[in-house]
Residue frames relative to the residue before (quaternion, step in Angstrom):
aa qw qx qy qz dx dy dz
X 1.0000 0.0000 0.0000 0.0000 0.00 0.00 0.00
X 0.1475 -0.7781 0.6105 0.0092 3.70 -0.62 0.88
X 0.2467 -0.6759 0.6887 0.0897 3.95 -1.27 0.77
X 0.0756 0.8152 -0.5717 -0.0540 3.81 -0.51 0.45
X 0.6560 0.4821 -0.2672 0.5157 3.66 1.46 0.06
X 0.1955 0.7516 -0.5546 0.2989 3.46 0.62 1.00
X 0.0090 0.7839 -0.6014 -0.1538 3.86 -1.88 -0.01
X 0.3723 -0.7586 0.5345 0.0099 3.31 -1.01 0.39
X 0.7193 -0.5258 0.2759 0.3606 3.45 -1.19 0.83
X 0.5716 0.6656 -0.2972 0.3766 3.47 1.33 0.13
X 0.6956 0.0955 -0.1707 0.6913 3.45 1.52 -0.38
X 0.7951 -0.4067 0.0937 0.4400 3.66 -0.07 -0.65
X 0.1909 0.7299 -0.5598 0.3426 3.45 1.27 1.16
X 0.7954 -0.3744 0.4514 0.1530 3.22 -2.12 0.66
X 0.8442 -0.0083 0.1765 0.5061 3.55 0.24 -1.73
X 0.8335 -0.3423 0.2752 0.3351 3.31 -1.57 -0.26
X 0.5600 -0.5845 0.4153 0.4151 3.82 -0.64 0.07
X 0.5849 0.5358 -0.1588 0.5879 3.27 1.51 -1.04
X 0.6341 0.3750 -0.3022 0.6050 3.98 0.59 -0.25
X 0.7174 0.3492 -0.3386 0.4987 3.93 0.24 -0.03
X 0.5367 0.5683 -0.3712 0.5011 3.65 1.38 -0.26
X 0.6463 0.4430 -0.2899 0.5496 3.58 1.12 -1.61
X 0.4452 0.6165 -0.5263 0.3805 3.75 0.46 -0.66
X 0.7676 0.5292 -0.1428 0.3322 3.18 -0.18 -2.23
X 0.7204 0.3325 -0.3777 0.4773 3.84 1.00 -0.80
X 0.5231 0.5577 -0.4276 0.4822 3.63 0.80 -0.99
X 0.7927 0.3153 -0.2120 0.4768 4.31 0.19 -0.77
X 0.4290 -0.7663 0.3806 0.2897 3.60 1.56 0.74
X 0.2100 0.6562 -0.6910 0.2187 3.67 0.52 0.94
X 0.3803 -0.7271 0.4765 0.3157 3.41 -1.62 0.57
X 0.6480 -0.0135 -0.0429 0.7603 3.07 2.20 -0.30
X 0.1713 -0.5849 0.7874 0.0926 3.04 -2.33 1.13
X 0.2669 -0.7575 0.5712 0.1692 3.22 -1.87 0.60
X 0.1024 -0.8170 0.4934 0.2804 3.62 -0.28 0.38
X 0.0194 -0.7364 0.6697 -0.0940 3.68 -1.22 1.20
X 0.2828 -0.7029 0.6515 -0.0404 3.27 -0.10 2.05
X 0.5477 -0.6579 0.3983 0.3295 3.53 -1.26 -0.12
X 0.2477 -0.8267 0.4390 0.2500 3.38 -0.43 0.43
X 0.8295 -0.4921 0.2166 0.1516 3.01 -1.81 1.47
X 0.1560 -0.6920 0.6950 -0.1175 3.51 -0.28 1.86
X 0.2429 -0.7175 0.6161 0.2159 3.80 -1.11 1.30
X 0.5565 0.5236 -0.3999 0.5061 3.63 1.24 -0.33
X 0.7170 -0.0507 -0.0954 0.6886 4.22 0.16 0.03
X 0.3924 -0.6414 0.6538 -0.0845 3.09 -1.95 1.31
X 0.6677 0.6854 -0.1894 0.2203 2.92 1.32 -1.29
X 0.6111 0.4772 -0.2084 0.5962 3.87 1.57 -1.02
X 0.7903 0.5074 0.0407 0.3410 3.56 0.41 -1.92
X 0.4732 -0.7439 0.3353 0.3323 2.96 -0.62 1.60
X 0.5579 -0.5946 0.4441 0.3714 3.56 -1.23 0.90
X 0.7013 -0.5675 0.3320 0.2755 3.07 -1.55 0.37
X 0.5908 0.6914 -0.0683 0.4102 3.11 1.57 -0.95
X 0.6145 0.3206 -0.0924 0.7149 3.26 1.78 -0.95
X 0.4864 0.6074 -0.5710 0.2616 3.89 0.07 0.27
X 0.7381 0.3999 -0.3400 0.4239 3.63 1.33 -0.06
X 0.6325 0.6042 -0.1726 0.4529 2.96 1.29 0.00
X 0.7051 0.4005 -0.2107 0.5460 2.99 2.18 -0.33
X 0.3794 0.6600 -0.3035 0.5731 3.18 2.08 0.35
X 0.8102 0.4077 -0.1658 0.3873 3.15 1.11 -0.91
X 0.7395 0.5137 -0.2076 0.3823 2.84 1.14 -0.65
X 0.5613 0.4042 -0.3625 0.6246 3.51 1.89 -0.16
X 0.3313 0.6506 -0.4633 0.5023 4.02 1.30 0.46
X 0.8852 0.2835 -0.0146 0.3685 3.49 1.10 -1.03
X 0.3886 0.5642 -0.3994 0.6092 2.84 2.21 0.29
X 0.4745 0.6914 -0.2910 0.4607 3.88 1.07 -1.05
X 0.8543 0.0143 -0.1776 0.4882 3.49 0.08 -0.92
X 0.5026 0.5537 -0.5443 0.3802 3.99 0.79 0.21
X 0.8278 0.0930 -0.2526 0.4922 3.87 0.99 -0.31
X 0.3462 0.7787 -0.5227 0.0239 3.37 0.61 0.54
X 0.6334 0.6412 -0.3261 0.2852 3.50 1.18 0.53
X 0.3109 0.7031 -0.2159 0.6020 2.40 2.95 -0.34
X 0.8147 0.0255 0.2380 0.5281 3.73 -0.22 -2.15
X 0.1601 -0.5783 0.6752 0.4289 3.42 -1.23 -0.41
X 0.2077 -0.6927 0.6860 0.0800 3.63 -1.34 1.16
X 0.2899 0.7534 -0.5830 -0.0919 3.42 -1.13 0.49
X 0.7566 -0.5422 0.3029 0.2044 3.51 -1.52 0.08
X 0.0073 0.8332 -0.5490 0.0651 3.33 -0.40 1.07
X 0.0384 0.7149 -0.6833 -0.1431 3.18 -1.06 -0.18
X 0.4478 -0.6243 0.6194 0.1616 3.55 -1.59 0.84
X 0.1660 -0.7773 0.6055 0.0395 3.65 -0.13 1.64
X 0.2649 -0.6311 0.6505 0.3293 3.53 -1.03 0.75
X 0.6125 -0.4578 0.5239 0.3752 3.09 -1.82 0.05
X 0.6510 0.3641 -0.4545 0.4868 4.12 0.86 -0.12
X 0.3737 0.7662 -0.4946 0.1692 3.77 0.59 -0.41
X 0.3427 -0.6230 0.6854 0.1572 3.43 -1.23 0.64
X 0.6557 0.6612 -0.3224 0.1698 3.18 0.30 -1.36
X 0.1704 -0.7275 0.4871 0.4521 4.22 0.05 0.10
X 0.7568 -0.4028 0.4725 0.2045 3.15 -2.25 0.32
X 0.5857 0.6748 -0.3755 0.2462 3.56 1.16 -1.19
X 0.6960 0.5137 -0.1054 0.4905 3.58 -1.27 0.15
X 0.7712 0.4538 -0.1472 0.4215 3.41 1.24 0.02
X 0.3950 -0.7410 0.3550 0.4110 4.14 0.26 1.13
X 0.8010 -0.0406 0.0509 0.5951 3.76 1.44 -0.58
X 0.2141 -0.7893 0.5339 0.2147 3.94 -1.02 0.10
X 0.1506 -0.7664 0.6052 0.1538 3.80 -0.29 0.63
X 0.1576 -0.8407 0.5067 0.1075 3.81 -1.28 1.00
X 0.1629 -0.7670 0.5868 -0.2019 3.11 -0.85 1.49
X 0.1285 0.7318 -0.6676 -0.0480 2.93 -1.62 0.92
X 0.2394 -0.7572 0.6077 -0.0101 2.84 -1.48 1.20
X 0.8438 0.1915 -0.1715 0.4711 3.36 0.86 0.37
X 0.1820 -0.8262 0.4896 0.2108 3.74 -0.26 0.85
X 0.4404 -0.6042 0.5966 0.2918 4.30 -0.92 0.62
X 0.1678 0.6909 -0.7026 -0.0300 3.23 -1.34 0.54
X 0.6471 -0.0930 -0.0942 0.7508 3.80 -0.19 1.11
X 0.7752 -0.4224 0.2656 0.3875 3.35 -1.10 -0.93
X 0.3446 0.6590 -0.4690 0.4765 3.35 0.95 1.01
X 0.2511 -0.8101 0.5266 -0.0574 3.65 -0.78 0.87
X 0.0397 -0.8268 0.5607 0.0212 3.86 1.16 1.31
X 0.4221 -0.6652 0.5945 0.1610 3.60 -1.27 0.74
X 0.3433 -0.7551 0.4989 0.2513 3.52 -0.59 0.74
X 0.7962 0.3362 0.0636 0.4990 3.42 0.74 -1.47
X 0.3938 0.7337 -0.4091 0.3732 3.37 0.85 0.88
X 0.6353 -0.3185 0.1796 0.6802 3.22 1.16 -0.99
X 0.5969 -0.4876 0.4190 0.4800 3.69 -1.66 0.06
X 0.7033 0.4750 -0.3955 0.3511 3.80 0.88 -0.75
X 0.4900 0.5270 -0.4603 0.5199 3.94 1.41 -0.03
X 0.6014 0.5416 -0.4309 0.3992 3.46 0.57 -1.20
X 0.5438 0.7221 -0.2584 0.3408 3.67 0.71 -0.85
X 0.7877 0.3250 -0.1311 0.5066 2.72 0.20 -2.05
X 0.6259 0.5882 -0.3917 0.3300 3.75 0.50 -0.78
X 0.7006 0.4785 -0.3384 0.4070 3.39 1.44 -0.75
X 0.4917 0.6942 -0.2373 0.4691 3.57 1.50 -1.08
X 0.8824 0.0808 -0.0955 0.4535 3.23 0.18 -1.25
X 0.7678 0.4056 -0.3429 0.3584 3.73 1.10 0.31
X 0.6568 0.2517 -0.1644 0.6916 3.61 1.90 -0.26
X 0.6021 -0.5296 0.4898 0.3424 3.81 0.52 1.01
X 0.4282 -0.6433 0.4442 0.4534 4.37 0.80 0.24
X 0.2490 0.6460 -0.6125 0.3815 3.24 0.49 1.25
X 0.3641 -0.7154 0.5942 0.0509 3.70 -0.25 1.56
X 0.7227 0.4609 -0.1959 0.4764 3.44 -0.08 -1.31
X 0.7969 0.3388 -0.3086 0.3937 3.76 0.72 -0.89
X 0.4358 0.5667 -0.4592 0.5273 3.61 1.29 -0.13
X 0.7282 0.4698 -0.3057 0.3944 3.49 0.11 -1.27
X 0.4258 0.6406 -0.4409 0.4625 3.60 1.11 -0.25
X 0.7511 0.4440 -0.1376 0.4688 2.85 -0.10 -2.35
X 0.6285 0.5680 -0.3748 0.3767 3.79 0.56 -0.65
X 0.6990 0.4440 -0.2512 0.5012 3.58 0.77 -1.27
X 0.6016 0.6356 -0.2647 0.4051 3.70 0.92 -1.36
X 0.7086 0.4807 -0.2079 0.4728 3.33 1.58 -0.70
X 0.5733 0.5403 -0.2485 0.5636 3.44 1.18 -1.37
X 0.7316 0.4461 -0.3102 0.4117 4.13 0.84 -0.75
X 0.7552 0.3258 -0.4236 0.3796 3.47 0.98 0.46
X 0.4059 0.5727 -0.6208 0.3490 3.48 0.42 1.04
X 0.4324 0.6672 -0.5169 0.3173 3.54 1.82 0.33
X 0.6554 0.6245 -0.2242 0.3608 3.51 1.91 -0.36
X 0.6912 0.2277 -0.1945 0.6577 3.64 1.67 0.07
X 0.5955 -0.7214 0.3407 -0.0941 2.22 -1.17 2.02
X 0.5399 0.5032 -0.4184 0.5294 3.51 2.06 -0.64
X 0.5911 0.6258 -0.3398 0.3787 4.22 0.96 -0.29
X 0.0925 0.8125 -0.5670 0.0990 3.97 0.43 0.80
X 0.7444 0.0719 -0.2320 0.6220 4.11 0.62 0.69
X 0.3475 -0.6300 0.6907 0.0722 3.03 -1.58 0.97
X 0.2040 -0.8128 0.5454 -0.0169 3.36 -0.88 1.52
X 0.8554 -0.3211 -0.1099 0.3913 3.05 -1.11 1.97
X 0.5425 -0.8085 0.1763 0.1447 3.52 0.29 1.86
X 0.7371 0.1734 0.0826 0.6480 2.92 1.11 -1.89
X 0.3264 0.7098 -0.6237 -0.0254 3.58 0.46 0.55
X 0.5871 0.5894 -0.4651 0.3026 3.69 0.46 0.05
X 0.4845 0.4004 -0.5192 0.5790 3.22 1.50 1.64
X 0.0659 0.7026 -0.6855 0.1792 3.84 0.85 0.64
X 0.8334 0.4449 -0.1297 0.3010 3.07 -0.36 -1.54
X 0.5467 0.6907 -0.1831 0.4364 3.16 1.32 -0.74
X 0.3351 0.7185 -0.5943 0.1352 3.65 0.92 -0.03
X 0.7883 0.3748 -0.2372 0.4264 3.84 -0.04 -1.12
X 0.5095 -0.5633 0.5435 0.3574 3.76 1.16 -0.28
X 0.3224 0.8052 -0.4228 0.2626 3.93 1.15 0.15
X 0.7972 0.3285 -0.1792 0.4738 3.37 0.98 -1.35
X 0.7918 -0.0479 0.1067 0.5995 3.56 1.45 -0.57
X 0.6334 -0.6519 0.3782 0.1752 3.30 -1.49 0.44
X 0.0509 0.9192 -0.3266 -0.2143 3.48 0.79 0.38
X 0.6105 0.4951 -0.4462 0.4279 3.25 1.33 1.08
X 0.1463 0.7476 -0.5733 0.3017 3.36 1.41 0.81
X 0.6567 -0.5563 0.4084 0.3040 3.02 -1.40 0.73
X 0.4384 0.7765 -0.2391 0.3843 3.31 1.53 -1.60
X 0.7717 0.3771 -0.1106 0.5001 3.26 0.08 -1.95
X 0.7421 0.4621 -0.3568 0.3295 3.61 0.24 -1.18
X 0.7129 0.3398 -0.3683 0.4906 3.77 0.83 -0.88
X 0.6013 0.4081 -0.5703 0.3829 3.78 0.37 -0.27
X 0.5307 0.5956 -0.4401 0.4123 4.05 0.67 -0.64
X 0.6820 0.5558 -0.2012 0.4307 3.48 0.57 -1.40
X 0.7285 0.4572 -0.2184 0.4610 3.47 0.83 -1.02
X 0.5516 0.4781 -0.2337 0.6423 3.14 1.36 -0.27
X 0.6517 0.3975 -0.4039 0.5041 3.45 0.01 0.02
X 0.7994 0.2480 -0.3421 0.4270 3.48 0.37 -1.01
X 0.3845 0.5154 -0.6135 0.4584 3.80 0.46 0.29
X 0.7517 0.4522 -0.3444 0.3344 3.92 -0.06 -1.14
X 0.5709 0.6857 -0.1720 0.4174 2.66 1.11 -1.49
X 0.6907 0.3846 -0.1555 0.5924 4.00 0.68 -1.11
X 0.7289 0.4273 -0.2978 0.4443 3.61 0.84 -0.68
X 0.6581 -0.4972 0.3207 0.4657 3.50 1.23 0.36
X 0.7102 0.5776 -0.3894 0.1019 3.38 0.57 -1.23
X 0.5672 -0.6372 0.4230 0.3055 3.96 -1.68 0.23
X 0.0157 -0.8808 0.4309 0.1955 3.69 -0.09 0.44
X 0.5217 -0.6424 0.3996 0.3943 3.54 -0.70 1.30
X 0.0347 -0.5371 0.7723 0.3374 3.47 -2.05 -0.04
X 0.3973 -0.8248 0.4005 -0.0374 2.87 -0.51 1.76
X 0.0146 -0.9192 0.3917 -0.0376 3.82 0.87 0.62
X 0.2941 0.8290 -0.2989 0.3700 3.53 1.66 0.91
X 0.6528 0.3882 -0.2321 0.6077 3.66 1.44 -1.06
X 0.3261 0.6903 -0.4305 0.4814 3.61 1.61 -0.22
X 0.8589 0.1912 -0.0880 0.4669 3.40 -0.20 -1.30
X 0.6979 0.3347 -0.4360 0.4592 3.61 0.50 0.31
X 0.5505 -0.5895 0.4598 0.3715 3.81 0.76 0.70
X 0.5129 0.4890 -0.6335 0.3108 4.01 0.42 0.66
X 0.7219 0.3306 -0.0470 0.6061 4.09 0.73 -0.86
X 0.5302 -0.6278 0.5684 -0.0405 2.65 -1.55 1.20
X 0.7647 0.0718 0.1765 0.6156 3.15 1.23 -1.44
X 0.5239 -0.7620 0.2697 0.2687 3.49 -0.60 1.03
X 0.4592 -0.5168 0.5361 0.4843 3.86 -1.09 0.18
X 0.5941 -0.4341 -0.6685 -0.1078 1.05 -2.01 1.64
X 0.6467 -0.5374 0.4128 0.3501 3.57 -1.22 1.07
X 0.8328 -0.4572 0.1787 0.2557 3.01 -1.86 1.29
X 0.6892 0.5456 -0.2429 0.4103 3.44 1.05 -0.92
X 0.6863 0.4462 -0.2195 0.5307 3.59 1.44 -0.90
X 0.5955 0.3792 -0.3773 0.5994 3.46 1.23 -0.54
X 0.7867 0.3408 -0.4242 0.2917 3.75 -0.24 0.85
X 0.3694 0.5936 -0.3967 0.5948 2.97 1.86 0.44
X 0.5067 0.7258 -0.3057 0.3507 3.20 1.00 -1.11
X 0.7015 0.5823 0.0891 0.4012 2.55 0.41 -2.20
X 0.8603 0.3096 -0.1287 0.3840 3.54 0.72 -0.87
X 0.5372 0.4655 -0.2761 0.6469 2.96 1.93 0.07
X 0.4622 -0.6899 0.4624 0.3107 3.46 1.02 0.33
X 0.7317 0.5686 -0.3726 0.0484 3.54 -0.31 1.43
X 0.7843 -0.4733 -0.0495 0.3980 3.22 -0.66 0.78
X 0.0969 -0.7672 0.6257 0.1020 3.67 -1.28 0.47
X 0.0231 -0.6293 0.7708 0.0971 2.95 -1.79 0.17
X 0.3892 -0.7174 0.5468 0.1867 3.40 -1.12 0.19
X 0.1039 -0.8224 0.5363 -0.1589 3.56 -0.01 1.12
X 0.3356 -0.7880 0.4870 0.1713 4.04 -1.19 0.80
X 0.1509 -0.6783 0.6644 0.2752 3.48 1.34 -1.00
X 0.2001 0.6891 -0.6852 0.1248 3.78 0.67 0.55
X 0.1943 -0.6747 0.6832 0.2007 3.64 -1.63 0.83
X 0.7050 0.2553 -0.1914 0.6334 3.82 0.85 -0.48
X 0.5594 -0.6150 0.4135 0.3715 3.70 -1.56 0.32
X 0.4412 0.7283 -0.4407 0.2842 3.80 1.03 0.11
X 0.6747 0.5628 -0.1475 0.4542 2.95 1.85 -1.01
X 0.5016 0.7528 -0.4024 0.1405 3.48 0.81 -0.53
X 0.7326 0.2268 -0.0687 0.6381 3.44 -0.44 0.28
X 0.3075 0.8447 -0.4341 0.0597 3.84 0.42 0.12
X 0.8187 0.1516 -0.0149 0.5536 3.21 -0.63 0.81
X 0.2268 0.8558 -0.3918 0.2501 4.00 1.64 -0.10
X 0.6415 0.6641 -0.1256 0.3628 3.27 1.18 -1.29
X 0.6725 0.5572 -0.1844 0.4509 2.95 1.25 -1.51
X 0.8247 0.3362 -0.0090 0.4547 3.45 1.09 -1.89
X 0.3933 0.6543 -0.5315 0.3670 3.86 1.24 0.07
X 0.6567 0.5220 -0.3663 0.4027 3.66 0.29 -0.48
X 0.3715 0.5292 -0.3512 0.6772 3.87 1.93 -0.07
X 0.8369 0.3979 -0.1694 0.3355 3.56 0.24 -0.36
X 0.5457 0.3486 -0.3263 0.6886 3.53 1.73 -0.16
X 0.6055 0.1118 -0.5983 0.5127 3.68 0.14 0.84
């Protein structure tokens, strides 16, 4: 069993790089990946700094060969879709977005339910259905770079969305922009996480991407992996058990 969506005290994880490695052997992974976040000049605040990106290459360089007889560790890094930053120098890149541009204002998605809000209010007129557009329309071009080989937690612009309060996510609206997005990825090869992270922080019930998108998924024949978005090592592999059987078909 292998974890490739993991963070660390370098962007907005819990513990050491070296403490999510020891995690991973003690919970008999055969491999963990660490993918800190990568460097947004518009927020600093989540994402490893700019200043430490060699140093955080290196230092999971050296977690790699102190246990490679233990795990294979390797480097990732979770590339937003606004990143500047390149890909190079890395064992893999996972795309994500967490924020959508509107003129020059950058609305967080996953920050809280009252950002989630305001971004709709003051950047799609509360039109729910038209963010989520712009949201998917975004998440479908990392089907265009080739350094991007897993798509990280699909639909998270339903975080917030547990009870169906803020929208319907079986509107017609939502489902074909989702869909259209999938099949672009989906043709471009890419792997899409079941992502089992809002699981363990009490925001979801049920992992990204939610039952309906994982059977589209599924029925169009494409790839998974199961992934935690673990921020602390308690998480790792969460909940793996439940969804691995998503993963032999």
């Amino acid at each position: 069993m292998r974890d490739l969506h993991t963070h660390t005290k370098y962007s907005d994880g819990a513990t050491s790089p070296e403490e999510m490695v020891l995690a991973a052997i003690d919970m008999g992974l055969e491999e963990i990946g660490i993918s800190d976040h990568s460097y947004t000049f518009f927020d600093e605040s989540y994402c490893v700094k700019k200043e430490k990106i060699e140093e955080y290459k290196r230092e999971i360089s050296e977690l790699k060969e102190k246990y490679k007889d233990r795990i294979s560790v390797l480097c990732g890094v979770e590339q937003d879709a606004y990143s500047t930053e390149p890909t190079t120098g890395y064992d893999y890149a996972i795309g994500s977005a967490h924020y959508l541009k509107v003129g020059e204002t950058y609305y967080p998605l996953d920050l809280s339910d009252l950002r989630f809000r305001i971004a709709c209010r003051e950047g799609f007129g509360k039109d729910y259905y038209a963010l989520a557009e712009a949201y998917f329309d975004l998440v479908s071009q990392f089907a265009e770079r080739e350094d991007i080989s897993i798509i990280g937690h699909f639909d998270l612009v339903a975080k917030y969305n547990r009870l169906s309060h803020i929208f319907d996510e079986e509107n017609p609206r939502y489902l074909a922009a989702a869909k259209k997005a999938i099949d672009k990825l989906i043709a471009a090869g890419k792997t899409f996480e079941i992502n089992t992270g809002a699981i363990a922080r009490k925001y979801r019930t049920v992992p990204y991407p939610a039952p309906t998108l994982l059977s589209y998924i599924l029925e169009k024949g494409g790839k998974l992996m199961l992934a935690s978005d673990a921020h602390h090592p308690r998480n790792i592999a969460f909940a793996f058990e439940i969804y691995a059987d998503k993963i032999g078909r």
